[in-house]
DRENZA-732950 format. One line per 10 residues: number of its first residue (from 1); their letters; for each residue z, x, y of C-alpha. Coordinates in steps of 0.25 Angstrom, whole numbers. Layout:
N
NUM> A> Z:X:Y ~ ...
***
This chain:
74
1> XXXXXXXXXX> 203:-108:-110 ~ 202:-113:-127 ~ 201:-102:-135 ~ 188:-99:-139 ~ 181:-93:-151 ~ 177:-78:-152 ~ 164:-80:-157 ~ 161:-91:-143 ~ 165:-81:-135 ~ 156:-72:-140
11> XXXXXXXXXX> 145:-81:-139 ~ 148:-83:-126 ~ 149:-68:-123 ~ 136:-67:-129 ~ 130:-77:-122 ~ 132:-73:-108 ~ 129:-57:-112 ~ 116:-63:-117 ~ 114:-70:-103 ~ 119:-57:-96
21> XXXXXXXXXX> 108:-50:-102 ~ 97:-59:-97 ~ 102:-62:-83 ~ 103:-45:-83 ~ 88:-44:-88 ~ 83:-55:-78 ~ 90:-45:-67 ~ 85:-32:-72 ~ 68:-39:-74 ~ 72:-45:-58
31> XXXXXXXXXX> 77:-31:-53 ~ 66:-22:-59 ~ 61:-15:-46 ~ 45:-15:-53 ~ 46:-29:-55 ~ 51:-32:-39 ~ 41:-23:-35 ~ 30:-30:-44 ~ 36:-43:-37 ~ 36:-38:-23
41> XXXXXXXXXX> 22:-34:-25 ~ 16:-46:-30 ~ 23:-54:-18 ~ 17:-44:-8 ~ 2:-47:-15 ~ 3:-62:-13 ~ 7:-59:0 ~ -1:-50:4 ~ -13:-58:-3 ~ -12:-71:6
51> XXXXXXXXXX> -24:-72:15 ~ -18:-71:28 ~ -7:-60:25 ~ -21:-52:20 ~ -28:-55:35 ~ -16:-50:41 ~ -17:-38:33 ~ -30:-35:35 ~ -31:-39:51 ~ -17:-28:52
61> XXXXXXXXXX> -25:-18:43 ~ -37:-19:51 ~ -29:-18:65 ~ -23:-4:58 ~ -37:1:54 ~ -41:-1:69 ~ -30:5:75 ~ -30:15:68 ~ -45:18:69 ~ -43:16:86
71> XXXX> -31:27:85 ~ -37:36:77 ~ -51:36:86 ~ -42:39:100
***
């Protein structure tokens, strides 16, 4: 390996200390639990929103309230 210059090293150090510190922010925004919580939220409204995932939920919701009604009455 040629010798290199003090001050190119440096830079060089510098450099990948600058990216370091990106690539460790990136992480930290990616791994705040209230932003995957926010994340996993909004997926479940879009789900939950398309028409026929709402029938389904409304026909099993509407089974509970009768069952329930039935077994309370006996």
């Amino acid at each position: 390996m040629p010798d290199r210059d003090p001050d190119e090293i440096r830079k060089d150090i510098d450099a990948a200390r600058d990216r370091l510190a990106t690539t460790v922010d990136a992480l930290a925004v990616r791994a705040n639990p209230t932003r995957i919580a926010e994340d996993v939220k909004a997926r479940v409204l879009t789900f939950v929103t398309k028409p026929a995932v709402a029938a389904s939920l409304a026909g099993v919701g509407l089974v509970t309230v009768i069952l329930v009604i039935r077994r309370s009455r006996r």
